[in-house]
N, C-alpha and C positions, 0 to 999 in steps of 0.2 A: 209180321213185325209191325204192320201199320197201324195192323187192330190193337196190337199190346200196346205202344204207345199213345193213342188214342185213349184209352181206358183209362193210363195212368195218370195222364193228365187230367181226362175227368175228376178225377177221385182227388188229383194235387187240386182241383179247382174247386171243388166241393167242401176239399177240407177248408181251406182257404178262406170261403165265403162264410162256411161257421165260424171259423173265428173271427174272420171281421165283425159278424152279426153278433157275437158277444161282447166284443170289445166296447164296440157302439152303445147296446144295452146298456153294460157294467156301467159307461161315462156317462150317457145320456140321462140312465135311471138314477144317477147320482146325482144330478145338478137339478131334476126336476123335483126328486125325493129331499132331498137335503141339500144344506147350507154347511160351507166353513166341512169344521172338520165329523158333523153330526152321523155321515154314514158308516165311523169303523165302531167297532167294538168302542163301548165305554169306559170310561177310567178315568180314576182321581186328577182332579185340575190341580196344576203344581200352584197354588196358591204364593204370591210372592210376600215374605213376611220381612221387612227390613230389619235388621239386628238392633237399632236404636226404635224402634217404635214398639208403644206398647204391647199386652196380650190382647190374642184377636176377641172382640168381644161377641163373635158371629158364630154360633152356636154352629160349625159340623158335622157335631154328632144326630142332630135332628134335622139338620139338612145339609147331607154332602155335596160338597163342590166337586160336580165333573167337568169333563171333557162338554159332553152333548149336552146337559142342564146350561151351561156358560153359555153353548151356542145356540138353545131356545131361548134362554133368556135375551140374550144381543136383540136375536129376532122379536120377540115380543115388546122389548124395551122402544122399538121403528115401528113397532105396528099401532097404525089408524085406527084398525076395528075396536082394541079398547076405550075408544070414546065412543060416545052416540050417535054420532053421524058420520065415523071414520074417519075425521080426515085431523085427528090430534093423538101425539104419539108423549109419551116419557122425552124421548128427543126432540119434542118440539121446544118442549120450554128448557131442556137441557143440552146447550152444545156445545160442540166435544171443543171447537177452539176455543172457545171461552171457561174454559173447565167445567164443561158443561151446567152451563147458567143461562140464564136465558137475555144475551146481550142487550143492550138499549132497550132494554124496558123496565124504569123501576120498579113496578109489578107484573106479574105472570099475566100474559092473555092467556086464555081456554078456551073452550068450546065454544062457535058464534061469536068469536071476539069479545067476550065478557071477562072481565078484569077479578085479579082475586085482591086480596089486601098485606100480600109481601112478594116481596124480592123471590126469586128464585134462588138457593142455594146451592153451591158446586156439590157435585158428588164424586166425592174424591177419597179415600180409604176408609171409605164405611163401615168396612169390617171390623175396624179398631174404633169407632167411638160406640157407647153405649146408649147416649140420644140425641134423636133428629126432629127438626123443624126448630124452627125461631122461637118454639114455647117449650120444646120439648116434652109436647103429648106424644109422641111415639119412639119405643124401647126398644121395639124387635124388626129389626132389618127385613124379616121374611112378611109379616104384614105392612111395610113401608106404603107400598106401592097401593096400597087398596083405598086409602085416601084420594089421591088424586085422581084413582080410576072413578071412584063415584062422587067425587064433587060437582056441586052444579055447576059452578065457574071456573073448572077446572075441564075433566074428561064427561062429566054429567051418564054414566053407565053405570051399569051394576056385575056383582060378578055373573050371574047367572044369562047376562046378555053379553057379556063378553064371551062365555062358555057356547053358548049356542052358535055363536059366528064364526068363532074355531073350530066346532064339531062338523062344521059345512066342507072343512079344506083336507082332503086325503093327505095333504102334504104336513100339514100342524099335526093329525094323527099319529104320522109317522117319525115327527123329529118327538111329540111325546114317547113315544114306545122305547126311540133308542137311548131319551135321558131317564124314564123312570120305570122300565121294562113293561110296561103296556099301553094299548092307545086311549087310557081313559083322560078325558079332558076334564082337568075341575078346580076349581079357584084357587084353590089351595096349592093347586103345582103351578100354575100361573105366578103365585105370586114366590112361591119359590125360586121357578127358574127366574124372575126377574131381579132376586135378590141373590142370586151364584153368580150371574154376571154382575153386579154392583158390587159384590164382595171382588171381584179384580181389579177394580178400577183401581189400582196403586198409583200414586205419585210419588217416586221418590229419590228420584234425580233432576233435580236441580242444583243449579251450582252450588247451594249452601249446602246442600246433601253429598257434592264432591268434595269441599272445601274442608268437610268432617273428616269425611275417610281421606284426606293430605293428599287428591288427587290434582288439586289449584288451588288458587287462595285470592281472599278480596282483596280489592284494590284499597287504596287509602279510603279513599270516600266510605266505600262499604263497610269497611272495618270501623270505621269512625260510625253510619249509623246503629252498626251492632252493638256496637256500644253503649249508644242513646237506646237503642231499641230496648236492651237488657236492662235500665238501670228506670224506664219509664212504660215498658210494654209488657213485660214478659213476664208476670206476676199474673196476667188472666191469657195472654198468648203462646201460653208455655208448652214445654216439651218437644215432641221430634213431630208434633202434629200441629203445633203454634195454636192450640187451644188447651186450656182447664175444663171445657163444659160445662162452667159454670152460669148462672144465669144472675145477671147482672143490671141495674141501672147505671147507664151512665149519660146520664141528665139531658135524652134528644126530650125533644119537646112531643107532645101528645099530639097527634094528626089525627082530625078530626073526621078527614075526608075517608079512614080507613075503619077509623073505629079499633084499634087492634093495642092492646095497653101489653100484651106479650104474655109474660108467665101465667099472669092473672086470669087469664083465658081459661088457666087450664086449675089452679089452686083454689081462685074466687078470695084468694087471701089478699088482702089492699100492701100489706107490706111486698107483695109482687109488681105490684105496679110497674108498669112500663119497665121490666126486669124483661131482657133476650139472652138468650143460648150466645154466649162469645162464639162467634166465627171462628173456622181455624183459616190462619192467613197463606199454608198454601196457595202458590199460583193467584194472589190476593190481583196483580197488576192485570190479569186475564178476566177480573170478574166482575168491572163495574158495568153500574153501578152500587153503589154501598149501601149499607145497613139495613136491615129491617123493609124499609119499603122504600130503599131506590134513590134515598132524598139527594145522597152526593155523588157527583159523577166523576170527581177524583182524587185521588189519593190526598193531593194538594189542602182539599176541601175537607178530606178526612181529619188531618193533619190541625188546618187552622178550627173547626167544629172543637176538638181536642182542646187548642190552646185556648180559645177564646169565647167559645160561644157553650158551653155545659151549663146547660141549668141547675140552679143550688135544688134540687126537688129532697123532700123529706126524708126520703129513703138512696138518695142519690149515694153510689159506692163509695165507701169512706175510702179507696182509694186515690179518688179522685177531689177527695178535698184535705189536703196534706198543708200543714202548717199557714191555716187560714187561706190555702188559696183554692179558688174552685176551678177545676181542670188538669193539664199539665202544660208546664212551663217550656215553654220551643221558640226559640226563634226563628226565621225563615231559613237560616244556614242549616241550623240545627235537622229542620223537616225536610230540606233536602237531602243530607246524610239519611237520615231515617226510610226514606223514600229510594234511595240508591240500596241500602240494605234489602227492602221488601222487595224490590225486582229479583232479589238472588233467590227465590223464594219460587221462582218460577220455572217451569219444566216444561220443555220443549217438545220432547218424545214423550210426553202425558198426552199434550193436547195436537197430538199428530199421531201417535198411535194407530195404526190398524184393526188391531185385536179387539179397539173399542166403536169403531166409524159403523158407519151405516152401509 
């Protein structure tokens, strides 16, 4: 009777230890192998499309948004090694509490502390505009990233030096395999998964975004700069994204120190001149400094440039010169309404999010 119970508890104790020794695997193999959710089976990422914003301009059919592409890109978008000396990511010069801009600096540092000649831009529902940067030389969301990666004052790398540094990690292998079913490493799914995770990046709750769907409603103030806002902004800050995309002079004065006249960069046409891509004002209160390269550090500043200081320039937006007068007409009351308006503009669980943090 001794020997039978003795036995069985062997074999209870055996069994026992196999399963713990799986368990442990299964979890341990999981968190060494992959991030987030990159170890089940793959599958389409529920893309959020808000019913008032435009059509996505983010081509899916040539590059699907999953599950595990979202969560290599996340990773890729924190990682060092695509710079030259590792230690400059996508999220250095874009953070997330800032709507991912690169705070207090009115130009981007890069690599070795070398300065570029603009502002960092929020990235914030990429998927719905059709062009990016301040000149808008670039159209296609899934090559975005390959700029920055090989600027010299930016990440200063290439892709084939970022491919080799990835092909070192058993682990980047393996999150490739599970977003594009094999472990081949190569620039083009680099810069893929880095544009499925920028195509999530949705903003779109904020209070003016509840205020739509009769969730709450502005206060006086607010309501009053909506007002001002519509009847003096909203001709180039329009729609459910507070931009046109249009590419615009509005009479900043030409900085010498940057050398950067905007559209023209990219046309060579002089009627471009000192012409930038309109910002969308999303989460605008999260993202100074302003404009172009940094020049104002607040809204305030925004506001009186606006009323007071627009240069009459030759090409300068015939919006901005209406019935002889060069600018728009605000007085200080007025710009604080305006300014009470553009905080409802802001989203709290954008730039607190999880799904987008490091």
């Amino acid at each position: 009777m001794i020997k039978k119970n003795f036995k069985f508890q062997s074999v209870r104790f055996c069994m026992l230890w196999i399963f713990s020794a799986l368990v442990f695997n299964v979890f341990t193999g999981c968190k060494d192998d992959f991030e987030g959710e990159a170890y089940i089976a793959d599958r389409a990422y529920d893309l959020e499309i808000p019913d008032d914003f435009p059509a996505l301009a983010f081509d899916r059919d040539k590059n699907p948004v999953t599950v595990n592409g979202v969560a290599l890109g996340k990773k890729l978008f924190y990682e060092g090694r695509l710079s030259r000396n590792n230690s400059i990511s996508c999220g250095f010069c874009h953070i997330q509490e800032n709507a991912f801009t690169h705070h207090g600096h009115p130009i981007s540092h890069g690599i070795d502390n070398r300065l570029g000649i603009r502002n960092a831009p929020p990235i914030q529902n990429m998927a719905f505009l059709s062009n990016y940067t301040w000149d808008g030389v670039s159209h296609d969301l899934d090559e975005r990233s390959l700029v920055p990666i090989t600027t010299d004052f930016e990440m200063d790398s290439s892709m084939p030096e970022v491919v080799g540094k990835l092909n070192t990690d058993a682990n980047y292998k393996k999150l490739f395999k599970a977003a594009f079913g094999d472990e081949n490493i190569t620039g083009e799914r680099v810069l893929k998964a880095i544009s499925q995770f920028m195509a999530t990046m949705v903003s779109a709750d904020s209070k003016y975004d509840r205020v739509l769907k009769g969730k709450t409603a502005f206060t006086a103030e607010e309501n009053e700069g909506y007002q001002l806002f519509r009847n003096n902004c909203a001709s180039c800050h329009s729609g459910a994204l507070f931009t046109d995309e249009s590419f615009r002079n509005t009479g900043m004065y030409y900085n010498a120190q940057y050398n950067d006249r905007g559209r023209y960069r990219v046309t060579l046409d002089w009627n471009d001149n000192m012409k930038f891509r309109v910002p969308s004002l999303k989460n605008v209160e999260y993202t100074a400094p302003y404009m172009h390269d940094g020049r104002f550090t607040t809204l305030e500043a925004v506001l009186n440039f606006y009323s007071d200081q627009v240069e009459n320039q030759p090409n300068l937006d015939p919006l901005l010169k209406k019935d002889g007068h060069v600018g728009i007409s605000m007085n200080a009351m007025e710009k604080q309404y305006i300014i009470a308006f553009l905080k409802t503009l802001s989203d709290q669980n954008f730039i607190t999010n999880k799904a987008f943090a490091e």
